[in-house]
matplotlib code that plots the C-alpha trace (Angstrom):
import matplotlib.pyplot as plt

x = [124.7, 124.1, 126.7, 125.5, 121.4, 123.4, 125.6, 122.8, 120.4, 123.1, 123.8, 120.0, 119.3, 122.6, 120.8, 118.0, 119.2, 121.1, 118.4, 114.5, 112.1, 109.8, 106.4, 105.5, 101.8, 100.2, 97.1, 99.5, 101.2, 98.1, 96.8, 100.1, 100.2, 96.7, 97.4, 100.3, 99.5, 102.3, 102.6, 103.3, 106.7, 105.6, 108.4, 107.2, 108.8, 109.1, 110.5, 114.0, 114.1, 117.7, 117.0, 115.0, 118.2, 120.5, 117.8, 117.8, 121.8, 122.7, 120.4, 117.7, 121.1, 122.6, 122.4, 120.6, 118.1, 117.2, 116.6, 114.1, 112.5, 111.9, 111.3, 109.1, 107.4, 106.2, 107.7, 106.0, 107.8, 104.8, 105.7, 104.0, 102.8, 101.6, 98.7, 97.8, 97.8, 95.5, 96.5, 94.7, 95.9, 99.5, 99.8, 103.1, 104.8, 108.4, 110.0, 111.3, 108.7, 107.9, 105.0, 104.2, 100.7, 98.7, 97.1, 93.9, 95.7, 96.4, 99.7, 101.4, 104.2, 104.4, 105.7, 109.4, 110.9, 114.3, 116.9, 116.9, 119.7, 120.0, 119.6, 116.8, 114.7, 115.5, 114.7, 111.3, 110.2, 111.2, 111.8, 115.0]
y = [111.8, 108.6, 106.8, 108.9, 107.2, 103.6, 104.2, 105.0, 102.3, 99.5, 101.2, 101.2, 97.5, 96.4, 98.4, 96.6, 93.3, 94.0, 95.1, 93.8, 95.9, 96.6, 98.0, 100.8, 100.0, 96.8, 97.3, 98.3, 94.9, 92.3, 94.2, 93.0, 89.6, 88.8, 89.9, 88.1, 85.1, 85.7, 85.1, 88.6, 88.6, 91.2, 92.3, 94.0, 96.5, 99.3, 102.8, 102.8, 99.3, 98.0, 94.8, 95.7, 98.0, 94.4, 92.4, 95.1, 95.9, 91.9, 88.9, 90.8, 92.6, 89.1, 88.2, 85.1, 86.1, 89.6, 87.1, 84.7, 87.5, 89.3, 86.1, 84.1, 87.0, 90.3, 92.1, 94.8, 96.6, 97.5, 99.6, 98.9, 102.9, 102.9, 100.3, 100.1, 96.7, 93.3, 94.1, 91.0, 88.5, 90.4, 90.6, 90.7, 92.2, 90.9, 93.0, 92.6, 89.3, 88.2, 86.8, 84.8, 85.8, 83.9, 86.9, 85.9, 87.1, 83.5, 82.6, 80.3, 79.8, 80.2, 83.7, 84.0, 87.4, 88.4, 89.1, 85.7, 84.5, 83.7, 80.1, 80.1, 82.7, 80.3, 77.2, 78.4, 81.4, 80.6, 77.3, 76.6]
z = [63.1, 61.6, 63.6, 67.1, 66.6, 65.8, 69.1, 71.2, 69.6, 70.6, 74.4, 74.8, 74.0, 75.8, 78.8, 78.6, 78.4, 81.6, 83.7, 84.3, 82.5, 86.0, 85.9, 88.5, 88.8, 89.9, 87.3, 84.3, 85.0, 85.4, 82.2, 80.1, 82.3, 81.0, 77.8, 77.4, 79.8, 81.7, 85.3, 87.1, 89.5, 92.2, 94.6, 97.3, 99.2, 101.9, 101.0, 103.7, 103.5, 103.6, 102.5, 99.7, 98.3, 98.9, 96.5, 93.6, 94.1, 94.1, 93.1, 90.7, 88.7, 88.0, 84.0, 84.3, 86.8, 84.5, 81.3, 83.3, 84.7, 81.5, 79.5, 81.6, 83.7, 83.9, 86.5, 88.9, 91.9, 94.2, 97.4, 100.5, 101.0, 97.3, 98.0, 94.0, 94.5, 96.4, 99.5, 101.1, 98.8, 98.9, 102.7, 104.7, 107.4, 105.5, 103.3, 100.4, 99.6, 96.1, 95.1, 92.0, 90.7, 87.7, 85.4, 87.0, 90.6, 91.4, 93.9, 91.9, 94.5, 98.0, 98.6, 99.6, 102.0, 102.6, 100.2, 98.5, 96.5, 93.0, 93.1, 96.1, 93.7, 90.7, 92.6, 94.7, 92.0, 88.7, 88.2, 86.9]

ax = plt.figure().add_subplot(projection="3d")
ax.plot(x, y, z, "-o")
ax.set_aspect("equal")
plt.show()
């Protein structure tokens, strides 16, 4: 039994490093972004949204993008039917778009649409 809670412990963390830890509701996230003092990494999307699946499936599963997402943000998937979220400061008609936010609802970057690649998202979003 003992070796069964050690296995499980191990697969858990290894799952976590390998995916972003995503929040489901805008108000959760700027609570934790303002705690923390953490920008908030919004990705906006559309439910049946192609290029929304491509973003998740490719650039936001690759290793190095998951750590500066989890390390240097905190990371919210809003969908555009939900509406738990500032829809005026938030506006598109593009999905996927990610926005930048300060915890005081602040853009910090200009907003980028499509699904971005890993180095675009590093370069315009998280600095690196």
């Amino acid at each position: 039994m003992k070796l069964f809670i050690v296995a499980v412990t191990l697969l858990t963390t290894i799952l976590q490093a390998s995916t972003i830890r995503w929040y489901g509701l805008f108000e959760s996230a700027l609570r934790v972004s303002q705690a923390e003092k953490r920008p908030m990494f919004v990705v906006l999307v559309e439910r049946e949204c192609d290029e929304c699946r491509r973003l998740f499936a490719t650039t936001l599963m690759q290793k190095r993008i998951v750590r500066l997402v989890n390390e240097k943000t905190v990371p919210v998937i809003v969908t555009r039917e939900n509406e738990d979220y500032p829809i005026e400061l938030l506006y598109t008609l593009d999905y996927p778009t990610i926005f930048l936010l300060s915890p005081e609802e602040v853009l910090l970057k200009p907003p980028i649409s499509g699904a971005v690649d890993a180095a675009l998202l590093e370069k315009e979003i998280l600095d690196e």
